[in-house]
N, C-alpha and C positions, 0 to 999 in steps of 0.2 A: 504494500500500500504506500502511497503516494505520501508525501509531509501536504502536499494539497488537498489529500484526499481528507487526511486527520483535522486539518483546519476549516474543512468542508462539514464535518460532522458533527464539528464543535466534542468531541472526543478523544482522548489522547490514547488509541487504541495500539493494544501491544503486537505485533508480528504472529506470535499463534495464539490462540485460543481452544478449547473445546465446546461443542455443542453446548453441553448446560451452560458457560460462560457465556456464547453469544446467545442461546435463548433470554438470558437474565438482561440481556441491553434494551432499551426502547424500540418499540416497534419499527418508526420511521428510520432508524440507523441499521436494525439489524435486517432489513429487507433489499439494502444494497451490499448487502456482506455473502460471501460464500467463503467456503472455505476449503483447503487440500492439501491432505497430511497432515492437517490442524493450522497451516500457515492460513494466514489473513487475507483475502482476496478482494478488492473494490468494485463496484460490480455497481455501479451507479444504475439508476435506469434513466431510459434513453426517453426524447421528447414524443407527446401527444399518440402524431404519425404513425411511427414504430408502433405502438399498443397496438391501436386501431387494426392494425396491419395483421399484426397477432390473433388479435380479437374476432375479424372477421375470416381467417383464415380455421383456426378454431372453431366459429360457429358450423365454418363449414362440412369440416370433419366429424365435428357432432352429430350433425343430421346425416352423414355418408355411412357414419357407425351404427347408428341407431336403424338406417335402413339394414343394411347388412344381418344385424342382430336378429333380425326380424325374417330375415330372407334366407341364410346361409343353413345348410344342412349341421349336424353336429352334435355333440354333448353344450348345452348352457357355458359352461363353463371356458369351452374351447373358443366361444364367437363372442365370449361377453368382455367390451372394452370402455373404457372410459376416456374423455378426453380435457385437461384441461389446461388451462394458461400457467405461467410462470411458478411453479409449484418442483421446491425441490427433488433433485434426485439423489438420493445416498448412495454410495459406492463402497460404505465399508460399514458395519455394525454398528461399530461406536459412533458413528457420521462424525467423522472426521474430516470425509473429505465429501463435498456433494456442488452438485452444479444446479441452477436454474435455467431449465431452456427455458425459451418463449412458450412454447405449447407444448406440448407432448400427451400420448397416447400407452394407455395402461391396460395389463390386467384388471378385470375387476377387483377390485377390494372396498372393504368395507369404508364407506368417506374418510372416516375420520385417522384411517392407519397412512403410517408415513409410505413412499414412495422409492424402492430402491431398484437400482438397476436392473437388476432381474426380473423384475415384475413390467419394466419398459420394453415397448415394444417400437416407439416411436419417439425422437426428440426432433424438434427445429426451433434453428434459430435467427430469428429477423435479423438483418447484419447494419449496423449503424457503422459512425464514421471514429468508433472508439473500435472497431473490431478489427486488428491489423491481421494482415495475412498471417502473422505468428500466432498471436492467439486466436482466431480461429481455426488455425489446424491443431495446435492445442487443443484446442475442445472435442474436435474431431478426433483424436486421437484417442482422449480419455474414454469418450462415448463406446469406440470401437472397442477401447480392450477392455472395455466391460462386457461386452456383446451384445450391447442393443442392437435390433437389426434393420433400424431404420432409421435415417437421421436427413432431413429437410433443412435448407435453407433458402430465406426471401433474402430478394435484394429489391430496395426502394429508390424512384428517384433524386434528387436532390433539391426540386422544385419544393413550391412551400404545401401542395397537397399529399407528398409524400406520396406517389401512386406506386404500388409494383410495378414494378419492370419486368422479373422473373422469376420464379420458384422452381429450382434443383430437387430431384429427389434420390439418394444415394442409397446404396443397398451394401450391407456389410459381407465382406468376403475375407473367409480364413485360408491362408496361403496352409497348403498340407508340406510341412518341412521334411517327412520323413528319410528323401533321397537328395536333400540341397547337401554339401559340404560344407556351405556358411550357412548358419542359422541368420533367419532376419530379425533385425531389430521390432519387425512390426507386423508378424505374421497373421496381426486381423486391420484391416485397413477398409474405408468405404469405394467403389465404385457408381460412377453417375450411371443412373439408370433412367431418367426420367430429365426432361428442362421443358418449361410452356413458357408462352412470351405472350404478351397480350394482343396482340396483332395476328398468334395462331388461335387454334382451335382451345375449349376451357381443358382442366388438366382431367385425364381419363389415364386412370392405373387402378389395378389389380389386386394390391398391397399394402401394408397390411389385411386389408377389408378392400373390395369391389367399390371403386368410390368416383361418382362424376361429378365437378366443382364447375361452373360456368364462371367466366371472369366479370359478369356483374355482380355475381356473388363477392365478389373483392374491393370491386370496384368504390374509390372513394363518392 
């Protein structure tokens, strides 16, 4: 964290933490906080736009899930998903270390249980002008070697309505090492599987759930 970011907070906040330490901070502070390996991570959130973006891309997956739930052969349990905005994701027991996408897509669970990678079936994340090509492959990175196996990102323009421009959709792929001589560094990485632009057709994929989005559905 930033000496801007601490002056930003009005809290002279320590480099780690654990979970019970940041739940015990004020709301408004601790909702731009995540954290990984217990270090402190700044996580502002980004203007109006960006939500919105989030928001309506969200609603749209709700209704894509909710059809699916309804239509897909199965055991309950196998089709039944939950969708919701900026809601952490834990990566290790004690959450130590967890991320917040923009949206994301779960096993069912009961509302009130927390949200750990495993139980993720889907993350994205709206990309602002804090998000450098470094950290977000960071994030992509963490995502992947948890094994989520689906991971979205919007990109918005830079005009003042904030429209989408495009929505990526990556599909997680585990590299089999068995017969390499050098082990890789990252043998679960994502693959682009999916890009819609608003000048093409709305987005139509398969994955997680059967899902058709029209880009009025987006649109500001």
């Amino acid at each position: 964290m930033s000496a801007s970011a601490h002056e930003a907070s009005g809290f002279n906040l320590p480099e780690t933490m654990t979970w019970e330490e940041l739940d015990d901070l004020p709301g408004d502070i601790a909702k731009d906080i995540e954290l990984w390996q217990g270090r402190v991570v700044w996580n502002r959130r980004p203007p109006m736009g960006h939500q919105r973006a989030a928001r309506r891309l969200c609603n749209a997956l709700e209704v894509n899930a909710r059809r699916a739930m309804r239509e897909e052969t199965g055991g309950e349990e196998q089709r039944c998903r939950q969708v919701e905005t900026e809601t952490n994701v834990f990566f290790a027991p004690d959450k130590s270390s967890f991320l917040t996408p923009d949206f994301l897509v779960r096993r069912c669970l009961p509302f009130s249980a927390d949200t750990f990678a495993a139980d993720t079936v889907l993350v994205g994340e709206v990309l602002s002008s804090s998000d450098t090509d470094k950290r977000k492959q960071w994030k992509m990175d963490r995502y992947a070697e948890a094994g989520i196996p689906w991971y979205w990102e919007v990109e918005l323009d830079s005009g003042e309505t904030r429209d989408i421009t495009v929505v990526r959709a990556y599909e997680l792929v585990t590299v089999d090492q068995s017969d390499l001589a050098v082990k890789l560094l990252r043998p679960a990485l994502y693959g682009l599987a999916g890009e819609w632009e608003p000048d093409g057709p709305g987005i139509e994929f398969p994955e997680p759930f059967a899902m058709s989005i029209g880009w009025e559905d987006l649109a500001f």
